[in-house]
N, CA, C and O of each residue as an XYZ file, in Angstrom:
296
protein
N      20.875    -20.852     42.741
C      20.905    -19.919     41.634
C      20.768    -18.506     42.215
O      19.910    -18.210     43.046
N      21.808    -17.536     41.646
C      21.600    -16.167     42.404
C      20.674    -15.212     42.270
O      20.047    -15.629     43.244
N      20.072    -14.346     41.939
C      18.704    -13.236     41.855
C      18.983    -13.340     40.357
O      18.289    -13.853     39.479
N      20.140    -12.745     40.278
C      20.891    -11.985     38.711
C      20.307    -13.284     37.648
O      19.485    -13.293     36.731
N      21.374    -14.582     38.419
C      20.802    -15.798     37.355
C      19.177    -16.119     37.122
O      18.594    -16.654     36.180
N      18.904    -15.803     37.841
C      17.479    -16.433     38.096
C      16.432    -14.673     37.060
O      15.360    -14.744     36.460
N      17.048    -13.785     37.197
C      16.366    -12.793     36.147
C      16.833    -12.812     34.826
O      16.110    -12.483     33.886
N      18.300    -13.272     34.659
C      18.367    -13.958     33.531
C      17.646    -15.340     32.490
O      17.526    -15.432     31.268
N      17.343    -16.097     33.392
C      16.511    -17.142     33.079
C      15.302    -16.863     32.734
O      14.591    -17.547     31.997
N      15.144    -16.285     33.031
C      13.480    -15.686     32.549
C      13.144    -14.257     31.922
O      11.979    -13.886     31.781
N      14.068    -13.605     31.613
C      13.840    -13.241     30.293
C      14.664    -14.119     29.190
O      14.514    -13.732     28.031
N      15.690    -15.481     29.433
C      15.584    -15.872     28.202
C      14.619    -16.682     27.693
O      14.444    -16.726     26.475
N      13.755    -17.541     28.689
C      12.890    -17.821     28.193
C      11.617    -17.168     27.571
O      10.722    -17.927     27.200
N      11.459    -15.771     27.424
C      11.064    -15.197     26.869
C      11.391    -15.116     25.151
O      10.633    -14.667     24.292
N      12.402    -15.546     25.007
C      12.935    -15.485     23.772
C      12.369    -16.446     22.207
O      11.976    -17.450     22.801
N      12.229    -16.605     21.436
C      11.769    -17.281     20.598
C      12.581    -18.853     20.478
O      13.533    -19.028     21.238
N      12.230    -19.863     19.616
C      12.806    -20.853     20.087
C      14.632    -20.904     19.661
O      15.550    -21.553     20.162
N      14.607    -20.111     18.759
C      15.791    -19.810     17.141
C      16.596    -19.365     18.769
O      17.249    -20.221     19.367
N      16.449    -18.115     19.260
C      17.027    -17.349     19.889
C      17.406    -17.965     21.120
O      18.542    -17.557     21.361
N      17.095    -18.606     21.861
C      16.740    -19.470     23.086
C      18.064    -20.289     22.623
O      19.192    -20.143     23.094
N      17.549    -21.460     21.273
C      18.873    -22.187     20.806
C      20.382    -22.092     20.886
O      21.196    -22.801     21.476
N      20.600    -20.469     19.741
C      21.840    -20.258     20.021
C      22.041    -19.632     21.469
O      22.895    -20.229     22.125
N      21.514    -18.696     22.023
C      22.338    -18.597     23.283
C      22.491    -20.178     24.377
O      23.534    -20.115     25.028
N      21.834    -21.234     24.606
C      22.043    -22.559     24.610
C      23.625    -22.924     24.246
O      24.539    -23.149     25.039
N      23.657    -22.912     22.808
C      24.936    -23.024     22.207
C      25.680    -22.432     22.462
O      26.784    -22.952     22.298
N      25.685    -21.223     22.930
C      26.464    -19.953     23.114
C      27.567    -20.718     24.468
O      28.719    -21.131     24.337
N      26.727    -20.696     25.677
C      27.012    -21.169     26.670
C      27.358    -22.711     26.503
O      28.530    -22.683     26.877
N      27.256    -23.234     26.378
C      27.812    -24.726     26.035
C      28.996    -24.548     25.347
O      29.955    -25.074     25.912
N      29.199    -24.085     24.504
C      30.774    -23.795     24.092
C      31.646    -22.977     24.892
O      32.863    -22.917     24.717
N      30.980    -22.326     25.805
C      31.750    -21.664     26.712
C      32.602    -22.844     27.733
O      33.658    -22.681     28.344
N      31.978    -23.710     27.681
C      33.016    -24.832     28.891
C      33.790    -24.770     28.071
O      34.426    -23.737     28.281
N      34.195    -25.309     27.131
C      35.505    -26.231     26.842
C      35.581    -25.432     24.908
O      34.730    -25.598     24.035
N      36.770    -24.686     24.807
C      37.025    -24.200     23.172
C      36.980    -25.304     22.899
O      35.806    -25.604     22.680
N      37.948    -26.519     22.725
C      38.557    -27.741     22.064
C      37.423    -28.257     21.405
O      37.214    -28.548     20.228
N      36.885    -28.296     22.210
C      35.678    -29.304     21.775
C      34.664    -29.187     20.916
O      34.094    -29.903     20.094
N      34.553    -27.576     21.514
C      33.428    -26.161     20.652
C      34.081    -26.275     18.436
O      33.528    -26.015     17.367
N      35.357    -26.761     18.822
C      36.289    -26.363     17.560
C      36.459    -27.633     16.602
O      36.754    -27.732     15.411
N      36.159    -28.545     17.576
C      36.033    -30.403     16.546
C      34.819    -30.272     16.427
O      34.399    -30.321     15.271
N      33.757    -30.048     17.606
C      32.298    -30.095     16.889
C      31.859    -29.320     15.384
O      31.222    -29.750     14.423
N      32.579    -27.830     15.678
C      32.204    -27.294     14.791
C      32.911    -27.224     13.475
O      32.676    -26.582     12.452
N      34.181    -28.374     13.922
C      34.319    -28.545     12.140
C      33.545    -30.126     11.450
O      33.478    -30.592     10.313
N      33.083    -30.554     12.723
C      32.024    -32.173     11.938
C      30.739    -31.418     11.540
O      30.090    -31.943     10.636
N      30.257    -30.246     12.080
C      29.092    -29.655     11.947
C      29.273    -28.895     10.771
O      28.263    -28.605     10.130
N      30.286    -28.553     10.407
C      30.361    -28.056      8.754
C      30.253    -28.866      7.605
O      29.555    -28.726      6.601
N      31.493    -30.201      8.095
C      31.416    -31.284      7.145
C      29.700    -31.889      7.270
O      29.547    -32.808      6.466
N      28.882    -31.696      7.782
C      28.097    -32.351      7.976
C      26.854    -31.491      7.156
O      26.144    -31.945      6.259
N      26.813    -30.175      7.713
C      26.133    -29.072      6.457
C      26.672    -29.410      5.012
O      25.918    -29.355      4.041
N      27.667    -29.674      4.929
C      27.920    -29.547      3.392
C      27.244    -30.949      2.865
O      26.568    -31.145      1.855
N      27.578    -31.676      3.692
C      26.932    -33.015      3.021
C      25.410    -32.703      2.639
O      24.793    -32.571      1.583
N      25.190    -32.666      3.605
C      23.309    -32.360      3.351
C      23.144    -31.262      2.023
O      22.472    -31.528      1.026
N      23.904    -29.971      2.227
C      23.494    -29.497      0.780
C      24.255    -29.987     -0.569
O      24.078    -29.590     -1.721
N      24.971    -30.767     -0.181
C      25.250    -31.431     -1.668
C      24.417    -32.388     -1.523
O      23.978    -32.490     -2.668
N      23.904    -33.145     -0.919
C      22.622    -34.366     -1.175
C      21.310    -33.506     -1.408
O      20.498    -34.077     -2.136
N      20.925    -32.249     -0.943
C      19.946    -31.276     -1.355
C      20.313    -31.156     -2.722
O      19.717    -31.755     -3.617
N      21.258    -30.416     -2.900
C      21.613    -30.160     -4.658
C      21.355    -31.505     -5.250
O      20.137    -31.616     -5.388
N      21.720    -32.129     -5.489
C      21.845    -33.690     -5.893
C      20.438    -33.967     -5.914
O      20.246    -34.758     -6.837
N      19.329    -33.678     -5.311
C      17.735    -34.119     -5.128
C      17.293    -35.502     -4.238
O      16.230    -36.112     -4.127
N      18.915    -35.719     -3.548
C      19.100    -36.908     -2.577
C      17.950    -36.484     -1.191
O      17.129    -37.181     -0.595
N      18.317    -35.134     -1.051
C      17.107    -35.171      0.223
C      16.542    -33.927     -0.022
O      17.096    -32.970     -0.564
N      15.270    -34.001      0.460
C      14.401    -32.833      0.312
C      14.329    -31.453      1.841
O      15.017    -31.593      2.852
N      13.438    -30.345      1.642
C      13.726    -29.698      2.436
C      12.268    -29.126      3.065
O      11.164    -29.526      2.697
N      12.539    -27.987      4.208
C      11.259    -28.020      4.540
C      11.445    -26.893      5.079
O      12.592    -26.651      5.457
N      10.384    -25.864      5.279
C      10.355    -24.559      5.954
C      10.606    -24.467      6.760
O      10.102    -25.372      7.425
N      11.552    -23.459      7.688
C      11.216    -23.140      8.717
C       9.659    -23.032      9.336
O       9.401    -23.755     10.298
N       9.118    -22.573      9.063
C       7.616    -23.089      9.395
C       6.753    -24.319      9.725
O       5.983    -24.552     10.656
N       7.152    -25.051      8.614
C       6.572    -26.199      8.692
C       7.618    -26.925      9.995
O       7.008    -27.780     10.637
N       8.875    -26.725     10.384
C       9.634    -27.415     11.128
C       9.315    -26.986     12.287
O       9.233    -27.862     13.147
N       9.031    -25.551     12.720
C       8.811    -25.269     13.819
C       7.307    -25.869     14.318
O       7.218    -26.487     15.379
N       6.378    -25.676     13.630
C       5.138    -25.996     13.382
C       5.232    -27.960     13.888
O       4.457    -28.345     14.765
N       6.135    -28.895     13.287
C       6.444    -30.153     13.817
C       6.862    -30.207     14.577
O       6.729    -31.223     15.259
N       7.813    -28.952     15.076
C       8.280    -29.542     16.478
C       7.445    -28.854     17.587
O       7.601    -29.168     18.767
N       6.617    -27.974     17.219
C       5.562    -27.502     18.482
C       5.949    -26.469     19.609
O       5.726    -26.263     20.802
N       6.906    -25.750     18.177
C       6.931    -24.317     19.000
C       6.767    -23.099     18.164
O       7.541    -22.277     17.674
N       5.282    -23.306     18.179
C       4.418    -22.196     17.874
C       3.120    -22.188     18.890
O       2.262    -21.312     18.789
């Protein structure tokens, strides 16, 4: 890993977990568009489902808070 990468790495881990995520994502779609472009149309169909089963009262929801708070990054 070069100086540059390696001062990059550590200020992103400085970053909050939200922020950390998408740049994650950011770079992972950077290999390959194709793929970046089927994921992200199952990842739409897949949001919509959930808020029409939200609307519907099929599934319930939960704070950002309380989620970060479960997953233990606070």
């Amino acid at each position: 890993m070069t100086q540059s990468t390696k001062v990059l790495l550590k200020r992103a881990l400085t970053l909050n977990p939200v922020d950390r995520a998408e740049l994650i994502e950011a770079l992972f779609r950077s290999f390959d568009r194709r793929r970046s472009k089927r994921n992200d149309a199952r990842w739409a169909a897949e949001a919509e489902s959930r808020i029409d089963a939200y609307r519907a009262g099929k599934m319930g929801a939960s704070s950002a808070e309380a989620v970060f708070d479960r997953i233990g990054a606070r």
